[in-house]
SETIDREN-372038 format. One record per residue (C-alpha): residue number from 1; x, z, y; chain. Coordinates in steps of 0.2 Angstrom, whole numbers. Example, Ala and Ser with C-alpha at 12.3 -4.5 7.8 and 13.67 -1.06 7.14 Angstrom:
% residues 2
+-----+-------+-------+-------+--------+
| num |     u |     w |     v | chaine |
+-----+-------+-------+-------+--------+
|   1 |    62 |    39 |   -22 |      A |
|   2 |    68 |    36 |    -5 |      A |
+-----+-------+-------+-------+--------+
***
This chain:
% residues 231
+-----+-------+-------+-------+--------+
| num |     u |     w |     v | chaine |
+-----+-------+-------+-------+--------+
|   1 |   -72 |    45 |  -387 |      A |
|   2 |   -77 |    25 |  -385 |      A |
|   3 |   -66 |    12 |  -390 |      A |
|   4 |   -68 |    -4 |  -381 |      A |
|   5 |   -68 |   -19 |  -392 |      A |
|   6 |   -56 |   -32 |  -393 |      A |
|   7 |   -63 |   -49 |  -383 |      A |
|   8 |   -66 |   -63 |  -396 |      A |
|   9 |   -53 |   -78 |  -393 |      A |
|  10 |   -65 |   -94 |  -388 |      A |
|  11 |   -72 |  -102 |  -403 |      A |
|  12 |   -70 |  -122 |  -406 |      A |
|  13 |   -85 |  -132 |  -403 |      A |
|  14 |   -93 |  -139 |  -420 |      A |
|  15 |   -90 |  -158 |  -421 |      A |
|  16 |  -106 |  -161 |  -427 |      A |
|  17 |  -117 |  -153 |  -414 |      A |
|  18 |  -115 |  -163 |  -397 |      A |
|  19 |  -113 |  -158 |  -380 |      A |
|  20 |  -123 |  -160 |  -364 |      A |
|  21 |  -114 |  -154 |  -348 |      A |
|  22 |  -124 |  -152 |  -336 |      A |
|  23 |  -112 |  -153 |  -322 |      A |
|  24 |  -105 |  -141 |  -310 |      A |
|  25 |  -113 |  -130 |  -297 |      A |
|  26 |  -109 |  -121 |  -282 |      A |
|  27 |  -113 |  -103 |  -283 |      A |
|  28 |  -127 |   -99 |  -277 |      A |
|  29 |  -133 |  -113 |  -285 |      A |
|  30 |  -135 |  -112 |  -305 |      A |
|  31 |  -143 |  -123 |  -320 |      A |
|  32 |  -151 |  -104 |  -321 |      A |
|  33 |  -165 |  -100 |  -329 |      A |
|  34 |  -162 |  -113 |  -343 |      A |
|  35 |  -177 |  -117 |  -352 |      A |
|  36 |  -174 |  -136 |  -357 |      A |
|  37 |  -171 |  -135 |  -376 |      A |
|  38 |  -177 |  -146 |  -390 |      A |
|  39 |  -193 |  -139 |  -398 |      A |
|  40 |  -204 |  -144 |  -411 |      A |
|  41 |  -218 |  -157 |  -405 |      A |
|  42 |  -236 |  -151 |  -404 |      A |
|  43 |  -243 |  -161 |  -418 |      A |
|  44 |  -232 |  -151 |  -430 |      A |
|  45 |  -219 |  -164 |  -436 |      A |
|  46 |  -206 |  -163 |  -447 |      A |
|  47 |  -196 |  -174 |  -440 |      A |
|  48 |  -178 |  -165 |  -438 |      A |
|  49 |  -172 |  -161 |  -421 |      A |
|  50 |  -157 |  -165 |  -413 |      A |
|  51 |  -149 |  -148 |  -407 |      A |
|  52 |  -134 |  -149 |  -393 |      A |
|  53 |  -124 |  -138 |  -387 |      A |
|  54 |  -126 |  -134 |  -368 |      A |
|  55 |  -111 |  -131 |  -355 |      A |
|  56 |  -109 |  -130 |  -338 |      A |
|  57 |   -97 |  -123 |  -322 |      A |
|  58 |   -99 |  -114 |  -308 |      A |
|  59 |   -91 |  -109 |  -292 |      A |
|  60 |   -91 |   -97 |  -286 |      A |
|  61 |   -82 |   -96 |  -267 |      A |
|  62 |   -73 |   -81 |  -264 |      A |
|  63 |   -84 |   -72 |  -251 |      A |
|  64 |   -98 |   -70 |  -267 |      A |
|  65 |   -87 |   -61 |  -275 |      A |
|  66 |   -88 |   -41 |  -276 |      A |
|  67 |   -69 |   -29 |  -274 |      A |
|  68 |   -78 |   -15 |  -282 |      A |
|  69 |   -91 |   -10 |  -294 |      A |
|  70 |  -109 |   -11 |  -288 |      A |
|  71 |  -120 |     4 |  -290 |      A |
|  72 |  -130 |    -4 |  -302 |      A |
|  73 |  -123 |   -19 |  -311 |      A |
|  74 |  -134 |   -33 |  -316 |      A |
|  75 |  -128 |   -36 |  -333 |      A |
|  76 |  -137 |   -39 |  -348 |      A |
|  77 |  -130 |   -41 |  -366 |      A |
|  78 |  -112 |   -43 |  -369 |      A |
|  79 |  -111 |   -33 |  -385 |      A |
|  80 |   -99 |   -42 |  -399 |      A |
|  81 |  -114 |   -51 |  -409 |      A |
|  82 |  -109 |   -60 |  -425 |      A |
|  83 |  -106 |   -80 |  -420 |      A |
|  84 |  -121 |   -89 |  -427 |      A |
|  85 |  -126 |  -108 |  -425 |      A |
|  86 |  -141 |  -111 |  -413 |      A |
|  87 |  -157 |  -105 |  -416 |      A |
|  88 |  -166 |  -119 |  -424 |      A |
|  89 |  -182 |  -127 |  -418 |      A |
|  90 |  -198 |  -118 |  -429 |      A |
|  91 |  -200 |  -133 |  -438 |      A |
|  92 |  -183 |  -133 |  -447 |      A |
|  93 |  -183 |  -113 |  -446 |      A |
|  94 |  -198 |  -113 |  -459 |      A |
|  95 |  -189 |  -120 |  -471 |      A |
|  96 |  -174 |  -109 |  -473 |      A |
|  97 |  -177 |   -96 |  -486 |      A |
|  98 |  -165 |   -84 |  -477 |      A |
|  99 |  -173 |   -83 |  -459 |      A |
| 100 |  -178 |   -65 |  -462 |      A |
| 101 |  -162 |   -61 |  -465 |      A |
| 102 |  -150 |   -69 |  -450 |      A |
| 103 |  -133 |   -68 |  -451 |      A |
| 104 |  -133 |   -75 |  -471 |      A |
| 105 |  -114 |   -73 |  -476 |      A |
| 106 |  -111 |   -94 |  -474 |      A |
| 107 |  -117 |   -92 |  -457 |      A |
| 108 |  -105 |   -79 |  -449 |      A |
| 109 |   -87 |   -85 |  -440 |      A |
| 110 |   -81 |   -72 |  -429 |      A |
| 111 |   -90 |   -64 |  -416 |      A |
| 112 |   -96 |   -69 |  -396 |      A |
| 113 |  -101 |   -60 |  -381 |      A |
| 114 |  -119 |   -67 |  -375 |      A |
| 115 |  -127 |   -62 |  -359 |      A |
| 116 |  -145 |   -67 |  -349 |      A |
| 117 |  -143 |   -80 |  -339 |      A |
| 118 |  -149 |   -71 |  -323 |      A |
| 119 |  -134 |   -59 |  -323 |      A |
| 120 |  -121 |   -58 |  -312 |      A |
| 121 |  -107 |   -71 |  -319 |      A |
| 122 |   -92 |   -62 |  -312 |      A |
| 123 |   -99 |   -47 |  -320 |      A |
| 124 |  -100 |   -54 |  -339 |      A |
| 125 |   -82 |   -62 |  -334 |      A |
| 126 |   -78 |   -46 |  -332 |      A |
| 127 |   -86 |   -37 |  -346 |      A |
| 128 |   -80 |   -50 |  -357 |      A |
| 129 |   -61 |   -47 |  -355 |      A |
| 130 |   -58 |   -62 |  -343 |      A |
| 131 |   -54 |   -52 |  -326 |      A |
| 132 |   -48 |   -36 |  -319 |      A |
| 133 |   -54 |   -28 |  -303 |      A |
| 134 |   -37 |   -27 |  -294 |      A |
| 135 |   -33 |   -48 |  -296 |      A |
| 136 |   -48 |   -50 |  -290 |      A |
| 137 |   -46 |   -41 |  -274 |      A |
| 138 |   -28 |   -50 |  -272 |      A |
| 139 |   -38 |   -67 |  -276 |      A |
| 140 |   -51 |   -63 |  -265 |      A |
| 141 |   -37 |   -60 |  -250 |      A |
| 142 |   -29 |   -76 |  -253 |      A |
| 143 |   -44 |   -84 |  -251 |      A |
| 144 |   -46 |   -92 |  -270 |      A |
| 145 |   -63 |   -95 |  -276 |      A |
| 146 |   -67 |   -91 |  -295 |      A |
| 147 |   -72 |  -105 |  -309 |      A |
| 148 |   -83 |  -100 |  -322 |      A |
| 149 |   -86 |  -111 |  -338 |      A |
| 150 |  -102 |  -106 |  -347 |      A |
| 151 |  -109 |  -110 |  -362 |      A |
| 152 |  -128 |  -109 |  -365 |      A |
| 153 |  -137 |  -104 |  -377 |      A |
| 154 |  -153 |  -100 |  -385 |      A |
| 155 |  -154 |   -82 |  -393 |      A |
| 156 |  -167 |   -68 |  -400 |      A |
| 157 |  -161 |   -52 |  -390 |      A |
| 158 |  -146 |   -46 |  -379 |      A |
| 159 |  -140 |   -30 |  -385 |      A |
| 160 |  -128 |   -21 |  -372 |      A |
| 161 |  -112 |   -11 |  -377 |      A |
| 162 |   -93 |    -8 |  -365 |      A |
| 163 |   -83 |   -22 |  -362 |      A |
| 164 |   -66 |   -29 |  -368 |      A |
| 165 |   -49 |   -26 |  -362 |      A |
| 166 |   -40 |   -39 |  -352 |      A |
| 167 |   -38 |   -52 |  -363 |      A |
| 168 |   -20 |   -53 |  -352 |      A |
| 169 |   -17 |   -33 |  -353 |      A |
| 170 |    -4 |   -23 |  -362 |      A |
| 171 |   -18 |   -24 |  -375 |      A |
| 172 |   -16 |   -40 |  -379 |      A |
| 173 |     3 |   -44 |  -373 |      A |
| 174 |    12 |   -29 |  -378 |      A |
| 175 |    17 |   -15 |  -368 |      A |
| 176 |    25 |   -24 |  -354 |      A |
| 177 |    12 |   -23 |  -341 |      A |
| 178 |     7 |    -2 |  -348 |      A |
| 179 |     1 |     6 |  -333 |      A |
| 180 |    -5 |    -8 |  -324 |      A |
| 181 |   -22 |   -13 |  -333 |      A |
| 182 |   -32 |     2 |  -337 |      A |
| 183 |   -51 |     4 |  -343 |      A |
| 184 |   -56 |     8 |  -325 |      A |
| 185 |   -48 |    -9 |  -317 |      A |
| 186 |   -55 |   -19 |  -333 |      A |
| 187 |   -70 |   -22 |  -342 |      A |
| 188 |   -69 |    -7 |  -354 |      A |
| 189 |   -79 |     3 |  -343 |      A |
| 190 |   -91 |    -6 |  -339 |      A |
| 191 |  -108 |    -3 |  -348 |      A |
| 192 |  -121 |   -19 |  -349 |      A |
| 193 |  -140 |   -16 |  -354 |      A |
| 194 |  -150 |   -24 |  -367 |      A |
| 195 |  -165 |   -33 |  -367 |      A |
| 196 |  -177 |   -39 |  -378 |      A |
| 197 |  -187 |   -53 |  -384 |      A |
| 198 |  -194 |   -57 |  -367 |      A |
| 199 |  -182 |   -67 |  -357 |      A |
| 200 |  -187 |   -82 |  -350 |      A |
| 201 |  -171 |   -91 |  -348 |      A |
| 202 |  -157 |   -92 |  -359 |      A |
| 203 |  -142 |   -83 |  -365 |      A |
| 204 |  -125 |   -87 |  -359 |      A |
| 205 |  -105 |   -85 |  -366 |      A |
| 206 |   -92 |   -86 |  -354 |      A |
| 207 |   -78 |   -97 |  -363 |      A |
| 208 |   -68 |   -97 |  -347 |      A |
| 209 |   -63 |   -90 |  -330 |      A |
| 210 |   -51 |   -97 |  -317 |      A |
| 211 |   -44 |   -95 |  -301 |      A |
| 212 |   -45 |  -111 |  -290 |      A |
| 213 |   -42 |  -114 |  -271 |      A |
| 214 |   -56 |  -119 |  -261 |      A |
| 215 |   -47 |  -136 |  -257 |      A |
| 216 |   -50 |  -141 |  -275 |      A |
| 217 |   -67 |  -143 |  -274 |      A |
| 218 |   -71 |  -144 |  -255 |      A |
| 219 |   -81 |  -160 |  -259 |      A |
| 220 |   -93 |  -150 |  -269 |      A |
| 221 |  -101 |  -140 |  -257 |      A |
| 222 |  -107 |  -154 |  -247 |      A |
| 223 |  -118 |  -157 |  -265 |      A |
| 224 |  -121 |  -142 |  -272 |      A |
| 225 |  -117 |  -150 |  -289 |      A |
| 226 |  -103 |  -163 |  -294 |      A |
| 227 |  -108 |  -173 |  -309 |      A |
| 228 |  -123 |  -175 |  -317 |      A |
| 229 |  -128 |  -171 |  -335 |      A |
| 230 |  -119 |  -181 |  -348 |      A |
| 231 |  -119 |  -182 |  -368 |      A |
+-----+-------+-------+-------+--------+
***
């Protein structure tokens, strides 16, 4: 019998790697594919280079979002991966005696949830223990729209596995709510794929999901996207 794993609790942001956030979307709108990361200049240098850490938001209005599971879910990756830095750029990767044998003991904290960047976000929220099927629905008839923080990444592979529990379930809060939260109104049955070494884009954690009411953020849609990219 399978036995859903536990959703990781978000992992703090290294001090010493910056941040760019590249703003917020309106769904369908999306940074997606990402492709914009530092890489090592054609001459060869040696010259280190800076590595940032990449995060973004989307909204996504409520009429995007699904009240049952599709048929076939795009969904790819997702399994719990040990938690690694970045991948660095080939230039500094050379020189690390270790590189053929990622994760090295010092490099491990914890474990994340990474999907591609072209599946379906409310999908790898739900996959990664972040909503449930039946708030959804009630969301959904009360007319809330869905915020979804991401984190970017770039990564190797995406291996697929079951999702999480409700990270708010009797799994996670004691047995108060038992019976209400079960693995078919969760992410626990939910199978994502895997995919190899071929995606064009980039990979993506959800670190957050929230329920917001379309007045919030009413502005936005006249943009598509709120803010620019800051450092």
């Amino acid at each position: 019998m399978h036995q859903p794993s536990r959703a990781s609790p978000p992992r703090k942001s290294s001090s010493k790697v910056p941040t760019i956030r590249l703003g917020t979307f309106v769904y369908p709108r999306t940074p997606f594919p990402f492709t914009d990361f530092p890489s090592a200049s054609a001459s060869g240098s040696a010259e280190p280079v800076t590595l940032y850490q990449y995060r973004a938001a989307i909204l996504i209005p409520c009429g995007f979002l699904p009240t049952h599971r599709p048929a076939r879910p795009r969904i790819w990756g997702g399994a719990l991966i040990p938690a690694l830095p970045a991948i660095p750029p080939l230039s500094e990767f050379a020189a690390v005696p270790y590189r053929d044998s990622r994760p090295h003991p010092y490099e491990a904290r914890g474990v994340r949830r990474v999907y591609t960047d072209d599946s379906d976000l409310f999908l790898c929220a739900l996959h990664a223990g972040l909503l449930t099927w039946s708030e959804t629905r009630r969301a959904k008839g009360e007319g809330r729209d869905l915020r979804v923080e991401v984190k970017i990444t770039k990564e190797a592979r995406f291996i697929g596995g079951f999702g999480s529990p409700y990270v708010n379930g009797p799994d996670f809060a004691g047995a108060e709510s038992a019976g209400v939260y079960g693995s078919e109104d969760d992410g626990r049955s939910l199978l994502s794929a895997g995919w190899g070494n071929s995606h064009d884009g980039s990979g993506i954690e959800i670190t957050s999901a929230t329920w917001v009411r379309v007045s919030e953020f009413a502005c936005t849609f006249t943009l598509g996207v709120s803010d620019s990219p800051t450092v």
